[in-house]
C-alpha positions, 0 to 999 in steps of 0.5 A: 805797579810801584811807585818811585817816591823821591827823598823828602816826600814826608815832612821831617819828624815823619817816614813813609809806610803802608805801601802795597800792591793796592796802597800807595802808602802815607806818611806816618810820624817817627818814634825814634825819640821822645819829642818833648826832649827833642826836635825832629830835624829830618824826615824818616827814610822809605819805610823806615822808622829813621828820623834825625833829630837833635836835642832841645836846649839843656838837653842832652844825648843819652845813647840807648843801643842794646838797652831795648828803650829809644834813643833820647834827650835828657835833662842836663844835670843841674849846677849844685848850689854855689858851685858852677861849671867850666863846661856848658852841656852840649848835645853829646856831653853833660855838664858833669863832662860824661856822656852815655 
């Protein structure tokens, strides 16, 4: 017998795992980025280790596909002393105007 689970069973930042036959299964937190950098805005999908999130305040996306770490946020590049940017760091781009 299977359950039928509606999306958003979990809270967002978690995805639902460890269903069986004889376990209805739990929800579980997401690992799909550091979470000091970043905040998880949805919950993951039917077991899968999936969750949205978006970067925290001077940080931005440094994409990771093929390069075997998780996809994360990093700190923008601080203005050099005396100088200032035209540009303020998005959640693509850093304040040097080059994303990963």
């Amino acid at each position: 017998m299977f359950l039928s689970l509606t999306t958003g069973a979990c809270p967002r930042g978690q995805y639902w795992s460890n269903c069986s036959d004889s376990h209805l299964g739990n929800c579980i937190p997401c690992t799909s980025t550091d979470t000091s950098t970043a905040t998880y805005t949805t919950p993951g999908q039917f077991e899968r280790n999936d969750c949205m999130f978006t970067c925290n305040p001077n940080h931005y996306y440094r994409r990771r596909a093929g390069q075997g770490g998780i996809n994360k946020c990093v700190p923008c590049t601080p203005c050099p002393l005396g100088s200032r940017y035209l540009t303020a760091c998005s959640q693509d781009v850093d304040l040097l105007g080059g994303s990963e």
